[in-house]
N, C-alpha and C positions, 0 to 999 in steps of 0.2 A: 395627528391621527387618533391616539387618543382620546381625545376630548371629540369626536368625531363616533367614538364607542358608546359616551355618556348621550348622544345627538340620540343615539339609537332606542335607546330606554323612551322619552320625550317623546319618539315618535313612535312607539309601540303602547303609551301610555291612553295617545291623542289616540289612537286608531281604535285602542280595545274602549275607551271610553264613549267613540263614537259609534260603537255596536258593531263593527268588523271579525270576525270568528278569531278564537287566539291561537289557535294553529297555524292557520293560515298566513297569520297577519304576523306570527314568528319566523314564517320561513320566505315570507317577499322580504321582509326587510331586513333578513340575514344574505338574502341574494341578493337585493341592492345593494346596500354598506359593503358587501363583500367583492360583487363584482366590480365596483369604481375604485376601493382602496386596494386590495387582495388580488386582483385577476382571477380570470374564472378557473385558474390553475389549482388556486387554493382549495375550491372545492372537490378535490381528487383525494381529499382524508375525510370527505363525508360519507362517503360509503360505507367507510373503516367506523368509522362512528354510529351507525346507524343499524350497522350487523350487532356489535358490541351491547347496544337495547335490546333488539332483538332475540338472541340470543340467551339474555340474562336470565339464568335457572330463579330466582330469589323474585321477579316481579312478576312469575308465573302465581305467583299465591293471590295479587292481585284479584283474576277474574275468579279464581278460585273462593277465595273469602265476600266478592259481590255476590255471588252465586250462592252461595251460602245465608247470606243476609235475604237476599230474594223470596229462594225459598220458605225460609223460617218467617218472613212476614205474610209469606202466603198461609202459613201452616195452622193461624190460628192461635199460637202461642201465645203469641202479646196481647191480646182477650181474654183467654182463660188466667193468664196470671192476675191481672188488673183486676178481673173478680175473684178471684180469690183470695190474692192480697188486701184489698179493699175489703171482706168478708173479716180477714186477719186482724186489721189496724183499724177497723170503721170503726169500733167502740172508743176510741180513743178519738180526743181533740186534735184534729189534723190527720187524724189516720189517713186517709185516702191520700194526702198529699204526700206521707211519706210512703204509702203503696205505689203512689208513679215513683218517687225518686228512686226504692227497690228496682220495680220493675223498667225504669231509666237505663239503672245499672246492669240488671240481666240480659237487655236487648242491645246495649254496647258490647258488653261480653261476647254474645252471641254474631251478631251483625256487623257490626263495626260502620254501619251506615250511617249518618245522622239523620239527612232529608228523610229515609224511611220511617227514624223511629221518632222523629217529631208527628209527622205527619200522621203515623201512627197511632200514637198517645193521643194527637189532638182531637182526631174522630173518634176515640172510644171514653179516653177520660176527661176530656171536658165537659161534654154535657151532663154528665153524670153530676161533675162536680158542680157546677151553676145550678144543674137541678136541685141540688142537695142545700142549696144555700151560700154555698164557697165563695168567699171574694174575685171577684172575675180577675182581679192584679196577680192574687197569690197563685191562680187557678193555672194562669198563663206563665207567670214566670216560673215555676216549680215545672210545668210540662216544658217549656222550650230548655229550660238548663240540663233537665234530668234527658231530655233527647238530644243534647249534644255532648251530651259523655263519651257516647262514639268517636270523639275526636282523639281523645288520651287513652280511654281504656282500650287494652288490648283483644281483639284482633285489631286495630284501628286500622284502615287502608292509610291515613295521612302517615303515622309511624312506617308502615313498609317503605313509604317512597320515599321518606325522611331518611332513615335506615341507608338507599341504595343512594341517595345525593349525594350526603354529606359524608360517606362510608363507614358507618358502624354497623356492626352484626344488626338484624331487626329482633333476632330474639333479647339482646340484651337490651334493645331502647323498649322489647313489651315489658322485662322485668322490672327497668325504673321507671317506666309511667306508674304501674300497679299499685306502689305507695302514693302518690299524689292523687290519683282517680280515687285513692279508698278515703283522702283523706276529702275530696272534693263530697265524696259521698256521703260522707259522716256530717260535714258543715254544712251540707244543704238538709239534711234530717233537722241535725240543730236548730238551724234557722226554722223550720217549719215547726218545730215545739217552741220555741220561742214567740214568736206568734199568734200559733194558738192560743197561748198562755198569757199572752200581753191583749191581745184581741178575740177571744171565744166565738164573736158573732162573725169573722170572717173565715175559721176551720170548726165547724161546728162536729161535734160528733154524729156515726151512723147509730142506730140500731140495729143489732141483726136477731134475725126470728130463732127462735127455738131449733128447730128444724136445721138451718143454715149453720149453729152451732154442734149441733151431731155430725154433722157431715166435715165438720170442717177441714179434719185434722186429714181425712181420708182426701180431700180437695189440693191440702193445700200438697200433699206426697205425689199427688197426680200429675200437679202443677210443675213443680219446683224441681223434681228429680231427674227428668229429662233432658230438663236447660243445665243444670247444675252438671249433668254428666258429659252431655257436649261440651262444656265450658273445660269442665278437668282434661276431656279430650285431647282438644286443641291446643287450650295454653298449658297444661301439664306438660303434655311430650315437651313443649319447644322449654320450656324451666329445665327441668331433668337431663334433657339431651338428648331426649328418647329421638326425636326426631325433627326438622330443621322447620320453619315456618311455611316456606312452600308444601313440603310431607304432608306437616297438621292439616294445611288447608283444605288440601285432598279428604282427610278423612276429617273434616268441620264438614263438608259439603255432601259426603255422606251420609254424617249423623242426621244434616238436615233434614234429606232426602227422607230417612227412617223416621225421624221426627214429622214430617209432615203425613208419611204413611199411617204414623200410630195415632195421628188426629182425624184421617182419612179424608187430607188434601190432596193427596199425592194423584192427582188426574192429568191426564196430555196436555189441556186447555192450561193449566197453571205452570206446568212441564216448559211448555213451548213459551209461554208470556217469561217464564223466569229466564229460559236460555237468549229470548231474545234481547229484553234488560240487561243482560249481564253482558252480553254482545257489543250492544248501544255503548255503554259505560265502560269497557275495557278499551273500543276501539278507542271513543275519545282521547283516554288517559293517556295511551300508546301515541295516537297522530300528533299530541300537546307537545309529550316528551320526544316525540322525533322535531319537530319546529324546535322545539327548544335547545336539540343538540345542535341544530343548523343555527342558530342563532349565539348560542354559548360559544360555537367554535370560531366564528367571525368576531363576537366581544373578545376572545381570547387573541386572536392573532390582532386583532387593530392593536393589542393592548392595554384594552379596559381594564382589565385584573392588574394590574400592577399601577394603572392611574388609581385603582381603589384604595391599591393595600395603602402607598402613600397617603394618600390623603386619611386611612384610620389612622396609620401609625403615627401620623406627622400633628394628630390631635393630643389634647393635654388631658393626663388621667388614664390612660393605655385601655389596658383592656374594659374597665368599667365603663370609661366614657363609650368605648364599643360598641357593648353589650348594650349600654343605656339608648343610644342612637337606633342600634338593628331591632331590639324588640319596640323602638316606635316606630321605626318604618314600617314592619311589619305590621305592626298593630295597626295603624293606618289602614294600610294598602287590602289588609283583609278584609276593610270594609268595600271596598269597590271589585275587587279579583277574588275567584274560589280560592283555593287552599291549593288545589292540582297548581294553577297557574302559578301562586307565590312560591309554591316546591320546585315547580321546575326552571322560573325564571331570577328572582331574587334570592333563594338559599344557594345556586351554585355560585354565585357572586361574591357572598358574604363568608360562605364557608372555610374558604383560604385564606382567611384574614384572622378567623377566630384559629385556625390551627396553626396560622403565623406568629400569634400571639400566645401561642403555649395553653390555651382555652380548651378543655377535658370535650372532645367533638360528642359524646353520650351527652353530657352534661346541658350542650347544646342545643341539641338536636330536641332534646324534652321542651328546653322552652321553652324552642320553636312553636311546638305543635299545641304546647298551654298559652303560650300568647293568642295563635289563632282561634284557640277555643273560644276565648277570650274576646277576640274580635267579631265572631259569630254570634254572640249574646247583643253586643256594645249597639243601643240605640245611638242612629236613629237608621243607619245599615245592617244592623246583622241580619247577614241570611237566615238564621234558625227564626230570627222575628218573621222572616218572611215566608216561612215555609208553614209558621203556624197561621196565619193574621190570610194566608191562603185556604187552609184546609177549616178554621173556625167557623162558627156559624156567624152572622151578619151580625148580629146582637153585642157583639165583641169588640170595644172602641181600641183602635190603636193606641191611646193614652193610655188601657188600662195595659195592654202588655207592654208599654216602656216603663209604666210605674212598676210593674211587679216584676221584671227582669232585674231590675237597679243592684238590690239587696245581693241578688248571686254573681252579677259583673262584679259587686265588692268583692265577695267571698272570694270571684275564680281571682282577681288582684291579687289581695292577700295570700292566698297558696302560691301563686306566681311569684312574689315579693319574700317566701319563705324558702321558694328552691334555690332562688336566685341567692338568698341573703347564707343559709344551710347546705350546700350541694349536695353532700352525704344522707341527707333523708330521700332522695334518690338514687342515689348511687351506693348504699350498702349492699341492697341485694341484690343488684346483676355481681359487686364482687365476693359477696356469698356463696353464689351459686355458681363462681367461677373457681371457687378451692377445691 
């Protein structure tokens, strides 16, 4: 029966590859496999299972934090900052491109969306940048890296779910992304002076008028102070203890609200569009994770989980060999399945086997979520390629955004290959902030 479990995966593989919805196609093939092996008795602990999501106080921040991102994309903000950062750093060689990775960073802060804030960035600061002369490789890969920061930096939605799978607090997997995202952020600046400095004719410097620099300082306070104070908002209370990550989320989605007020988006038409997105996208997450319990519960009773743990434990080199194995499946698998799917169908899998092997679940769970980043860049799949390579203008060959992603797939590597090799440059400050 067993191996009857792993049938199961093969055929949820063939199904989702064949364009079959993944909810759906979790929960026929958790009531097949279940009702031939199991009897349809078994499924009288689904309901028990199904309250228990329901239910969960901590996945309520979920629509709450989409909701939030919605609106602050509607608000205007990630325009006004792009020109004014861009106003900031255009006298400098590359400036604009380290104005996206800034403003990369401020709209994962805020958002925690990615598809938003690629999508985002690519209608406002690509053309800009092409126009200006930028190399169309550095233009696109600097926009699709610095838009999928959203994946680690905190609010992140992939961290929440991560958080409630594999059960660690979510405030302490935002405290140890925050050093890896800053140091992501810091190595993609790098790289972008590096660059400029090695090749001038592809981050050419701006000008800015007279004028533009009188106002600037006044621009960039207008800018900056807003986002800056939501961000202390939200991720301050849940650091400090002030208050738990569902709490913050509440009042993230307020700030938004005020924020979009004080740019004077805040109208019905944008009201009703944001409540009905976040509707869209909560139910999905929610219908994924109920197929998913139906379907975890059936892998758990055939068995699967203990054909698993065997076959890691029974490999040579223990937990490395693991860890080396799980973040390539991963890394893989992210290029065919969202992140929702890999969270809710292959981490509850693998998660009992890393805490079978004595594997720090925080320590984990960060990987997880830097692997997928990871694979969200990785030509010749990544979604963020696809979410850019959608929204650019026609002029924009696919070759140049796999040539200009290359350089930061290295960099997210290397950070990856340093948490993995250092665990403690992650893990200081959640136990910092736990004395």
């Amino acid at each position: 029966m067993e191996y009857w479990a792993l049938a199961m995966f093969l055929v949820l593989f063939l199904l989702l590859l064949v364009g079959y919805p993944v909810a759906f196609t979790l929960g026929a093939i958790a009531l097949g496999f279940g009702s031939v092996f199991l009897g349809f008795e078994f499924f009288s602990l689904l309901p028990l299972r199904i309250w228990g999501v329901m239910t969960n106080f901590t996945l309520l921040a979920v629509p709450l934090f989409v909701f939030m991102g919605v609106i602050l994309e509607k608000s205007g903000i990630a325009e006004e900052l792009l020109d004014t950062m861009g106003r900031l750093f255009g006298s400098l060689r590359g400036g604009l491109a380290i104005s996206v990775v800034v403003v990369g960073a401020l709209l994962a802060a805020t958002t925690g969306v990615v598809g938003a804030s690629v999508v985002t960035m690519t209608v406002i600061a690509l053309p800009s940048m092409l126009k200006r002369g930028y190399s169309p490789a550095l233009a696109s890969g600097t926009i699709a890296a610095s838009g999928t920061l959203g994946q680690i930096i905190p609010p992140s939605i992939i961290l929440i779910l991560l958080g409630d799978v594999v059960g660690v607090p979510e405030g302490e997997l935002f405290m140890a992304a925050a050093v890896p995202g800053t140091l992501l952020i810091l190595a993609y600046i790098l790289y972008v002076i590096w660059t400029a400095w090695r090749h001038p004719e592809a981050a050419p410097a701006i000008t800015n008028s007279a004028d533009d620099s009188t106002h600037l300082v006044f621009s960039v306070i207008k800018s900056l102070v807003p986002p800056m104070l939501l961000i202390l908002a939200v991720l301050g209370s849940i650091f400090f203890g002030i208050a738990s990550p569902t709490e913050s989320a509440a009042v993230g989605a307020l700030g938004a609200i005020l924020l979009a007020a004080i740019h004077r988006r805040m109208n019905l038409a944008n009201l009703r569009e944001a409540l009905q997105r976040t509707t869209r996208l909560t139910s999905m997450v929610f219908i994924i994770f109920i197929g998913a319990t139906a379907f975890g519960l059936v892998f758990v009773g055939m068995g699967g989980d203990k054909l698993i743990l065997d076959l890691f434990t029974g490999l040579p080199g223990g937990k490395w060999t693991f860890l080396v194995l799980s973040m390539l499946l991963i890394f893989f698998l992210g290029f065919f399945l969202d992140f929702i799917e890999i969270c809710f169908i292959v981490v509850p899998v693998i998660a009992p086997v890393a805490i079978h092997m004595g594997i720090d679940q925080l320590w984990f769970a960060l990987l997880i979520a830097l692997n997928l980043q990871t694979s969200f860049l990785t030509p010749p799949f990544g979604f963020s390629l696809f979410y850019l390579k959608a929204s650019a203008p026609p002029s924009l060959k696919l070759e140049s955004i796999y040539r200009g992603i290359v350089p930061f797939v290295a960099i997210q590597i290397v950070v990856l290959a340093l948490i993995i090799a250092f665990p403690q440059i992650s893990l200081w400050l959640p136990e910092l902030m736990s004395k």
